[in-house]
PyMOL Python script that loads the backbone (N, CA, C, O; Angstrom):
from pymol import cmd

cmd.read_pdbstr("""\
ATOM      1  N   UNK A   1      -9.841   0.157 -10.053  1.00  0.00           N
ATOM      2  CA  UNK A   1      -9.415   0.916  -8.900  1.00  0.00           C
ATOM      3  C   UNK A   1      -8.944   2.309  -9.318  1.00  0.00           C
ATOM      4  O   UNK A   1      -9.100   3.372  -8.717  1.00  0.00           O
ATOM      5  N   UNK A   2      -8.341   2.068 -10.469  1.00  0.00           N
ATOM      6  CA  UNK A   2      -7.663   3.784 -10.957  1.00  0.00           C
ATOM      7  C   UNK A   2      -8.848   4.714 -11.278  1.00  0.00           C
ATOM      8  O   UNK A   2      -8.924   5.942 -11.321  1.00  0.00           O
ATOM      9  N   UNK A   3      -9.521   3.984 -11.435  1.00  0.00           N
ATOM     10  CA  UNK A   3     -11.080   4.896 -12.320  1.00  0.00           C
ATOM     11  C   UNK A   3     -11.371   5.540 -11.266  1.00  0.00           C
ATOM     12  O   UNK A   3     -11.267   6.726 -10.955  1.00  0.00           O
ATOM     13  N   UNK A   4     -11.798   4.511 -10.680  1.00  0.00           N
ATOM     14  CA  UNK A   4     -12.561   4.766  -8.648  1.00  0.00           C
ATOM     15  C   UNK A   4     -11.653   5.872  -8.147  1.00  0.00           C
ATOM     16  O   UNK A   4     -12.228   6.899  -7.787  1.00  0.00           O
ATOM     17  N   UNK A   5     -10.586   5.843  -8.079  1.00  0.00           N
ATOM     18  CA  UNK A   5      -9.337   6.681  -7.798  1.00  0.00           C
ATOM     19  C   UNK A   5      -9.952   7.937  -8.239  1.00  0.00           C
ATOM     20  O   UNK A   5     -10.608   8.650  -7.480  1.00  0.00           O
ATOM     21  N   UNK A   6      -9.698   8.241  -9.664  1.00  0.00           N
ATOM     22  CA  UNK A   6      -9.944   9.438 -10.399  1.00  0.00           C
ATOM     23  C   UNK A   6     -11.158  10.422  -9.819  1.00  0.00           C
ATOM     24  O   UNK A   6     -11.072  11.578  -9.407  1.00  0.00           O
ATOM     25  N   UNK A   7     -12.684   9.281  -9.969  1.00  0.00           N
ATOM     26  CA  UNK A   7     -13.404   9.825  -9.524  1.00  0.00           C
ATOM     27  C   UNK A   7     -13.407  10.508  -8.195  1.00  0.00           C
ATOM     28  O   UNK A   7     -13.977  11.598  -8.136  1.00  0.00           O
ATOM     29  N   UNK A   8     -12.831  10.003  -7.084  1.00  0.00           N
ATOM     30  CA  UNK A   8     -12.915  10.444  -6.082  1.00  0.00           C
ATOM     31  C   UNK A   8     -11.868  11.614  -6.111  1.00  0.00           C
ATOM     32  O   UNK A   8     -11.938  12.370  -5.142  1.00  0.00           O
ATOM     33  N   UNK A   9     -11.159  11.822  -6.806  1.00  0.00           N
ATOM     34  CA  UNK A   9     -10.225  13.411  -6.560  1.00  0.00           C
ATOM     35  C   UNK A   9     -11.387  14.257  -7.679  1.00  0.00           C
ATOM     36  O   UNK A   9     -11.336  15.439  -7.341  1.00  0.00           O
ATOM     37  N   UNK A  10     -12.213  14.131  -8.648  1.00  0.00           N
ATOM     38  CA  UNK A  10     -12.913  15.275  -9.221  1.00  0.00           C
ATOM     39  C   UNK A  10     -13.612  15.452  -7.907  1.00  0.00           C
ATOM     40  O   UNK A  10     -13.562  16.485  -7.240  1.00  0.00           O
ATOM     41  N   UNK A  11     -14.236  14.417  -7.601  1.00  0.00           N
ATOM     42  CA  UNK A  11     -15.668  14.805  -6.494  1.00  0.00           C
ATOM     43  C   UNK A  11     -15.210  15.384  -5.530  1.00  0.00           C
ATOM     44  O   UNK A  11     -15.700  16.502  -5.375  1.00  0.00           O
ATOM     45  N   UNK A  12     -14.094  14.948  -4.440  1.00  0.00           N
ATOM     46  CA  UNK A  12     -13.742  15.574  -3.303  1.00  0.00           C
ATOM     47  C   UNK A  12     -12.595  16.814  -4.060  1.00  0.00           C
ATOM     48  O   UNK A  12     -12.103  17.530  -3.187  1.00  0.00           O
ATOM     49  N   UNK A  13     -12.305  17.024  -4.938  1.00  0.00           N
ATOM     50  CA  UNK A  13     -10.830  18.282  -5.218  1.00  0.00           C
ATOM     51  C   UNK A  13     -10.136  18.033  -4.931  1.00  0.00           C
ATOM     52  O   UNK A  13      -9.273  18.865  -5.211  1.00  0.00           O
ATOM     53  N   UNK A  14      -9.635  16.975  -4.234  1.00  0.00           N
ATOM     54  CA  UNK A  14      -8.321  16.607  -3.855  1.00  0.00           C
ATOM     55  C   UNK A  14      -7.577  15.468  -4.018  1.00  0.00           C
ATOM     56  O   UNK A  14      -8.312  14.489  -4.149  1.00  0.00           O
ATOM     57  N   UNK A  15      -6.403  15.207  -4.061  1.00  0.00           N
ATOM     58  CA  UNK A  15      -5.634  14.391  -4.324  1.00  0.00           C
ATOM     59  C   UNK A  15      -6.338  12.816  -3.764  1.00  0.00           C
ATOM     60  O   UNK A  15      -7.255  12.929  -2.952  1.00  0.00           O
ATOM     61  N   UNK A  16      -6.015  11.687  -4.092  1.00  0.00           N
ATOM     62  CA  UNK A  16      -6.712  10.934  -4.071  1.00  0.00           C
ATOM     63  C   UNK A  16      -5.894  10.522  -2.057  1.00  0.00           C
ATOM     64  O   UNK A  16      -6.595  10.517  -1.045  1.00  0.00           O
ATOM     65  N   UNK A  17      -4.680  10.305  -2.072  1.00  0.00           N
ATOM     66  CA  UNK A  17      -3.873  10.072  -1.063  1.00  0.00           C
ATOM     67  C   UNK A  17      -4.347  11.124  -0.185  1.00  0.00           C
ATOM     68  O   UNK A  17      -4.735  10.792   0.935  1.00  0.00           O
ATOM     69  N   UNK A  18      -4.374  12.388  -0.540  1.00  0.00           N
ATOM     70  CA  UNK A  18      -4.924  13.140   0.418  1.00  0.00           C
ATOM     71  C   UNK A  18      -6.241  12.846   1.152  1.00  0.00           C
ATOM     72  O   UNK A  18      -6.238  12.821   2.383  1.00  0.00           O
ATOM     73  N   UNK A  19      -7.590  12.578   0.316  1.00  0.00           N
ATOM     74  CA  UNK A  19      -8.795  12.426   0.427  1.00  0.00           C
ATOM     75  C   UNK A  19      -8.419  10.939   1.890  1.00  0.00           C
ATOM     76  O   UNK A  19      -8.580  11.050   3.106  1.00  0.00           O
ATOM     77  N   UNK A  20      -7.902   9.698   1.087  1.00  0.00           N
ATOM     78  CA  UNK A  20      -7.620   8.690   2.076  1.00  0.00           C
ATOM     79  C   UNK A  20      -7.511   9.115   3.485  1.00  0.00           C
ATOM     80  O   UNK A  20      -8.256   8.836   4.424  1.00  0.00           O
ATOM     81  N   UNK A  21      -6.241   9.980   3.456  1.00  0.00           N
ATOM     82  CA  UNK A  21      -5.823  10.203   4.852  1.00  0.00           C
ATOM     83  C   UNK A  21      -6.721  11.080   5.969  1.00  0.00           C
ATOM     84  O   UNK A  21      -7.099  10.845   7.117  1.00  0.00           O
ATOM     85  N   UNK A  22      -6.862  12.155   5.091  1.00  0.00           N
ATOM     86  CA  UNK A  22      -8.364  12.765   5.811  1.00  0.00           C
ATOM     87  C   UNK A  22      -9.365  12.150   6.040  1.00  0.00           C
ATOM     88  O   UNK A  22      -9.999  12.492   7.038  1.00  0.00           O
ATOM     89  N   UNK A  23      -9.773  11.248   5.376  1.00  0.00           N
ATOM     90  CA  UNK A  23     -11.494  10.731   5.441  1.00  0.00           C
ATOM     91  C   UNK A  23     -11.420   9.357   5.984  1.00  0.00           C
ATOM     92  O   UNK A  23     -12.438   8.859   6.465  1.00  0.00           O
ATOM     93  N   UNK A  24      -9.986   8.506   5.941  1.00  0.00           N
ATOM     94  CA  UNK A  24     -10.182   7.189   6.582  1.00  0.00           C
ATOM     95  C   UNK A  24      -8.995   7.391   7.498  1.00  0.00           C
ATOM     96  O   UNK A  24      -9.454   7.505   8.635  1.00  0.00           O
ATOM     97  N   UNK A  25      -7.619   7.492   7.520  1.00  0.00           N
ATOM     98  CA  UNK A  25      -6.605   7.042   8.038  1.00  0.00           C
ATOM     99  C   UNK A  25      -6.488   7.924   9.528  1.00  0.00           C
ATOM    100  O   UNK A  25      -6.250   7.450  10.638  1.00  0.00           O
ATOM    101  N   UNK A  26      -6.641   8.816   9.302  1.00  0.00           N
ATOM    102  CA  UNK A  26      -6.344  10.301  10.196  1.00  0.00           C
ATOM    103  C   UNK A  26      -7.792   9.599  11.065  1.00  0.00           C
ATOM    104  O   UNK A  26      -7.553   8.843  12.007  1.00  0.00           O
ATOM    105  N   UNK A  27      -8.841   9.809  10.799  1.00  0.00           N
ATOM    106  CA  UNK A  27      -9.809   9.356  11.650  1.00  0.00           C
ATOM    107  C   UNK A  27      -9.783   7.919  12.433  1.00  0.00           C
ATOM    108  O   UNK A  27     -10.144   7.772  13.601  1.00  0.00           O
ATOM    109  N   UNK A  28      -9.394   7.105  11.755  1.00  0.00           N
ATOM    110  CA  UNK A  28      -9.379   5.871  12.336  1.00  0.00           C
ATOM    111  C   UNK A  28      -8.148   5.626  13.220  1.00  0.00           C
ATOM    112  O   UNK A  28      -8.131   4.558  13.831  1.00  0.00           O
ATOM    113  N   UNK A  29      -6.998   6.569  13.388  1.00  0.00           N
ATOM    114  CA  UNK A  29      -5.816   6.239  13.775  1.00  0.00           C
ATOM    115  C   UNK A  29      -4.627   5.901  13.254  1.00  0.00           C
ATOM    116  O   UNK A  29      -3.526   6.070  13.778  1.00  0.00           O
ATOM    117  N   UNK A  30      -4.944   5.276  11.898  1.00  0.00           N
ATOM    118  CA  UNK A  30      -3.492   4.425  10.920  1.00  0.00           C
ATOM    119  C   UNK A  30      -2.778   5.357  10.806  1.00  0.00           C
ATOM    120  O   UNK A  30      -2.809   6.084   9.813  1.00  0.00           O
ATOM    121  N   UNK A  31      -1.776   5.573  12.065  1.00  0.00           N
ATOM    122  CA  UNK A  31      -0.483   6.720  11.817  1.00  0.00           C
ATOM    123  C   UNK A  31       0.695   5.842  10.844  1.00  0.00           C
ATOM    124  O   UNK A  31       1.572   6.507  10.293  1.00  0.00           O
ATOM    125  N   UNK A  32       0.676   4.777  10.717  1.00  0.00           N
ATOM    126  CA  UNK A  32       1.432   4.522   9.521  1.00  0.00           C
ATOM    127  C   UNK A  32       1.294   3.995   8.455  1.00  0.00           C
ATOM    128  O   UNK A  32       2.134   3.405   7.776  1.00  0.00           O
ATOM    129  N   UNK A  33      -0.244   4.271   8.178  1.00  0.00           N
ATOM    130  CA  UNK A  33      -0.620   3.786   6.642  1.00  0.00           C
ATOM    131  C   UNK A  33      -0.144   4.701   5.406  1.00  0.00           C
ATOM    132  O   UNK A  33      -0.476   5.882   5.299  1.00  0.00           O
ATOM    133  N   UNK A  34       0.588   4.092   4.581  1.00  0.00           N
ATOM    134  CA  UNK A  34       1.112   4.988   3.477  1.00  0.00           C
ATOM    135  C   UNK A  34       1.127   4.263   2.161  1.00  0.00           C
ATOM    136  O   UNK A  34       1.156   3.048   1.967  1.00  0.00           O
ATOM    137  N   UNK A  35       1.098   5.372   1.189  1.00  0.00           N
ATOM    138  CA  UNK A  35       1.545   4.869  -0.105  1.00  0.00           C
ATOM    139  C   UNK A  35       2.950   4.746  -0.773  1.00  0.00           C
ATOM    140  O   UNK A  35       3.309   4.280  -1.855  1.00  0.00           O
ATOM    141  N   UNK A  36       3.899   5.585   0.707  1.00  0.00           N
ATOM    142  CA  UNK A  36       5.279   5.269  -0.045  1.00  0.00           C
ATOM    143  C   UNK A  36       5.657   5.070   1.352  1.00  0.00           C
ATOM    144  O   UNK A  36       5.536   6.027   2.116  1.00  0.00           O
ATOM    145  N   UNK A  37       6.167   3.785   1.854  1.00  0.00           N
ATOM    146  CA  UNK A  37       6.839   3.497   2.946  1.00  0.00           C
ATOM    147  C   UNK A  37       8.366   3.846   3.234  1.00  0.00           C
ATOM    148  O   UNK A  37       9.351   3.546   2.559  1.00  0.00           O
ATOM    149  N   UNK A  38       8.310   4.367   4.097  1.00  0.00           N
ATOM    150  CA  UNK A  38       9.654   4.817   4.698  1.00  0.00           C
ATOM    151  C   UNK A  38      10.695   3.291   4.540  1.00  0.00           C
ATOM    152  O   UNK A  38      10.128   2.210   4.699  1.00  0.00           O
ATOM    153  N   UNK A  39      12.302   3.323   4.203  1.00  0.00           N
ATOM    154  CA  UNK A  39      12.788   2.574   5.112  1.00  0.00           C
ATOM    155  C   UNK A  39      12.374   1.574   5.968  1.00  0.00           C
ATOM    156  O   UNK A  39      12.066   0.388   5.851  1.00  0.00           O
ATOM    157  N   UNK A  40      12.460   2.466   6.953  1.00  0.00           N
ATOM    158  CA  UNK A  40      12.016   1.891   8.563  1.00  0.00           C
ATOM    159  C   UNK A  40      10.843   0.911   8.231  1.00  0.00           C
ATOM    160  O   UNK A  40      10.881  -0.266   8.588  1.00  0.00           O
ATOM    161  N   UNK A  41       9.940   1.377   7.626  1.00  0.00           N
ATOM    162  CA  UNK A  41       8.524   0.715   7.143  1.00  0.00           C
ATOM    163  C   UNK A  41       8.212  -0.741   6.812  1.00  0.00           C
ATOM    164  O   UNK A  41       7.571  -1.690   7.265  1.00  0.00           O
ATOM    165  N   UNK A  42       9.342  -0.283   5.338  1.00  0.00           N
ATOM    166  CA  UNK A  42       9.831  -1.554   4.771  1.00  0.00           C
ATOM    167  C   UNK A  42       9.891  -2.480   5.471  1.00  0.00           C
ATOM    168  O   UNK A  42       9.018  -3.328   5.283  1.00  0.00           O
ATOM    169  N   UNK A  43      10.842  -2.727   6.491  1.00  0.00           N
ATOM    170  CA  UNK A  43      11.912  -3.498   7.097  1.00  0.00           C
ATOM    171  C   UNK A  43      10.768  -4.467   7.939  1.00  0.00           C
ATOM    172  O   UNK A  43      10.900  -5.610   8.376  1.00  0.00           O
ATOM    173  N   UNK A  44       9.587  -3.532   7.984  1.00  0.00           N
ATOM    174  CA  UNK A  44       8.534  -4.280   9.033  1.00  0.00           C
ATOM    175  C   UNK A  44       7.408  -5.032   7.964  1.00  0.00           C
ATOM    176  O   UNK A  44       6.643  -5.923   8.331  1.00  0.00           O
ATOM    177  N   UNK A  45       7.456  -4.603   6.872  1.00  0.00           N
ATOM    178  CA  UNK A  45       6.688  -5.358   6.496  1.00  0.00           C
ATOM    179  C   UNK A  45       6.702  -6.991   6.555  1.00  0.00           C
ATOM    180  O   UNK A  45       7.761  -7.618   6.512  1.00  0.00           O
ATOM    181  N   UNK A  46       5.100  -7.779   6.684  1.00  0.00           N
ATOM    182  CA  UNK A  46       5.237  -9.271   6.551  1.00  0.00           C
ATOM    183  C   UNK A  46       5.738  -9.738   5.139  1.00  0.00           C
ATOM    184  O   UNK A  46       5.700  -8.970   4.177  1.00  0.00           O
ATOM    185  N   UNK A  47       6.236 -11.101   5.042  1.00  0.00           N
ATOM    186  CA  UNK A  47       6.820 -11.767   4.024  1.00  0.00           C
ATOM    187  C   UNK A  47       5.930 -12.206   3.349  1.00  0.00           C
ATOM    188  O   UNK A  47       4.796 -12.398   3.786  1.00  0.00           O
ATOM    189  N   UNK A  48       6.477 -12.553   1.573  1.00  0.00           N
ATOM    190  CA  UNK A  48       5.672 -12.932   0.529  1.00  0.00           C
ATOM    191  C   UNK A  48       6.259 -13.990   0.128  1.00  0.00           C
ATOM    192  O   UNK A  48       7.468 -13.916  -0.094  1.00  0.00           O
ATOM    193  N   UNK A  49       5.581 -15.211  -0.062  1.00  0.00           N
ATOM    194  CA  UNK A  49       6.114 -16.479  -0.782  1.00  0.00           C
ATOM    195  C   UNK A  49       5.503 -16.801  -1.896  1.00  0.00           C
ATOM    196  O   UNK A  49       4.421 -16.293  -2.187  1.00  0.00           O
ATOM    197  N   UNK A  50       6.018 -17.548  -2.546  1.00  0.00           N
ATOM    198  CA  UNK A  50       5.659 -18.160  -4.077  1.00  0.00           C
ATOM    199  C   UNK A  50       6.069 -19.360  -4.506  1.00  0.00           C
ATOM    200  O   UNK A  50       6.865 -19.869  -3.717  1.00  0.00           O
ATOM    201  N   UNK A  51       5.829 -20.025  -5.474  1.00  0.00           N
ATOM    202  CA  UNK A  51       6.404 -21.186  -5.699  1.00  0.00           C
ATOM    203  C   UNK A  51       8.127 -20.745  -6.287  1.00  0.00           C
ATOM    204  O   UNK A  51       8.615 -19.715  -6.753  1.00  0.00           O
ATOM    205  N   UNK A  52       8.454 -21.581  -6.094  1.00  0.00           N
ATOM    206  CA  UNK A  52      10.111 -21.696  -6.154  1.00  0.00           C
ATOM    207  C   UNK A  52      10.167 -21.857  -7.803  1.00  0.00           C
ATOM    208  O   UNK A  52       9.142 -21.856  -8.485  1.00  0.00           O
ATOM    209  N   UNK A  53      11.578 -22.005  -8.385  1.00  0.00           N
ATOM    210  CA  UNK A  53      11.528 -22.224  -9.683  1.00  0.00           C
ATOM    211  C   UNK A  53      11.445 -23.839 -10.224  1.00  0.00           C
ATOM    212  O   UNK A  53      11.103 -24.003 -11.395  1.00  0.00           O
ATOM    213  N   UNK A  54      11.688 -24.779  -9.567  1.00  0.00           N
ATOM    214  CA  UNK A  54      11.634 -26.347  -9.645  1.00  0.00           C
ATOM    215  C   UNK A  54      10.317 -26.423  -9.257  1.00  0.00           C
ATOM    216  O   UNK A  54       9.923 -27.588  -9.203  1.00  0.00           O
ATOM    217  N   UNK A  55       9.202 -25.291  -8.863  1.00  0.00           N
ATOM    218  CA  UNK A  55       8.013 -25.917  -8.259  1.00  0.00           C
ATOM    219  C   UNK A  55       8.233 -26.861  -7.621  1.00  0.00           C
ATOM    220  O   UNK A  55       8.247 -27.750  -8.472  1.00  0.00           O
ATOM    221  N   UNK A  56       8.437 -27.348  -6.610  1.00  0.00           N
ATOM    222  CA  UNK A  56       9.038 -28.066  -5.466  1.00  0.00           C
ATOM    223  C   UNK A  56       8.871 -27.596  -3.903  1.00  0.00           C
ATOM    224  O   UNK A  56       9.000 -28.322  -2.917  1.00  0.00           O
ATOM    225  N   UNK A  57       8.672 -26.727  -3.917  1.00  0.00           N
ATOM    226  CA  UNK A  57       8.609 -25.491  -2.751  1.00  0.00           C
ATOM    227  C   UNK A  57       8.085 -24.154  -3.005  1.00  0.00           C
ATOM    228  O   UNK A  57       7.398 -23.825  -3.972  1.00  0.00           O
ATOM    229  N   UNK A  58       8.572 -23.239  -1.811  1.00  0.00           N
ATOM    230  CA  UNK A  58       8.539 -21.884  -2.165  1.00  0.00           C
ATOM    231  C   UNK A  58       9.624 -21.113  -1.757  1.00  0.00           C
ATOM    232  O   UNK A  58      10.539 -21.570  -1.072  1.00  0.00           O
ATOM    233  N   UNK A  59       9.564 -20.024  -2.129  1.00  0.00           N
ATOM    234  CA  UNK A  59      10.729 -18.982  -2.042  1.00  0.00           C
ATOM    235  C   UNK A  59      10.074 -17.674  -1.806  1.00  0.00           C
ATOM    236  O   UNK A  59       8.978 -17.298  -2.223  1.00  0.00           O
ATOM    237  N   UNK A  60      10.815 -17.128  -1.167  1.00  0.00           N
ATOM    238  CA  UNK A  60      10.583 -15.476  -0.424  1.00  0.00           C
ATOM    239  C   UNK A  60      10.330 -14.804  -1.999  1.00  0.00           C
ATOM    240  O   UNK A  60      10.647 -15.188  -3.125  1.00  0.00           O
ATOM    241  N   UNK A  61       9.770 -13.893  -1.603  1.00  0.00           N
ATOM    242  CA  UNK A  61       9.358 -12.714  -2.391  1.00  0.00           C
ATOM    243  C   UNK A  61      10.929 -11.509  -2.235  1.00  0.00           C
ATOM    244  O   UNK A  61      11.880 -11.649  -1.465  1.00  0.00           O
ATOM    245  N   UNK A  62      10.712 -10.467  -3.196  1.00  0.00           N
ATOM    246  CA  UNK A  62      11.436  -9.487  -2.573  1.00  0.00           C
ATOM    247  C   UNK A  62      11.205  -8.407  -3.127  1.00  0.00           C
ATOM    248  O   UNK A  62      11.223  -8.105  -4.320  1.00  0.00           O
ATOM    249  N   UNK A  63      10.829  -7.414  -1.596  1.00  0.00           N
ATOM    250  CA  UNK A  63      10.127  -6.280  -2.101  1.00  0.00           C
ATOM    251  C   UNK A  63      10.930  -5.247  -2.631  1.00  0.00           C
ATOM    252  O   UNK A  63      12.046  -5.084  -2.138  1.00  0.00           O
ATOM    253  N   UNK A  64      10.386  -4.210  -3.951  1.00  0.00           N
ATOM    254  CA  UNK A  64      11.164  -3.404  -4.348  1.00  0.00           C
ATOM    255  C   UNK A  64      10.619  -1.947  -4.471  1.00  0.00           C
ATOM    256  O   UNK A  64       9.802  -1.566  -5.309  1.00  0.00           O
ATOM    257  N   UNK A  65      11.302  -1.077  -3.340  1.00  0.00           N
ATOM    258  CA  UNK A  65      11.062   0.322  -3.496  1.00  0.00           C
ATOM    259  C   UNK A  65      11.677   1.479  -4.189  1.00  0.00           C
ATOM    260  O   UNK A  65      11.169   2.596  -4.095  1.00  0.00           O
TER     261      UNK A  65
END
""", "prot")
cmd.dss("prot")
cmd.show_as("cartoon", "prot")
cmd.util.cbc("prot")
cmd.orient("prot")
């Protein structure tokens, strides 16, 4: 993905986040697609589970910004 990344800021000149927002996000509508979520953002994101430490269950994730 980082490669893919790279390439696409030589080819287009621009930042790779930039290129995204112009060429997919901005066109399609995603007024809140980002690479660094606000706060507010956060708070909405859906939950992540995993196995627990007894493997027995699962346990929440917890996200870190």
């Amino acid at each position: 993905m980082n490669i893919a990344a790279r390439v696409v800021e030589i080819v287009s000149g621009m930042p790779y986040e930039e290129f995204l927002q112009k060429r997919f996000f901005d066109p399609l509508g995603m007024t809140e697609t980002t690479f660094w979520p606000s706060e507010a953002q956060a708070a909405r994101l859906c939950g992540a589970y995993g196995p627990n430490k007894e493997k027995d269950g699962y346990a929440a994730a917890v996200w870190v910004f």
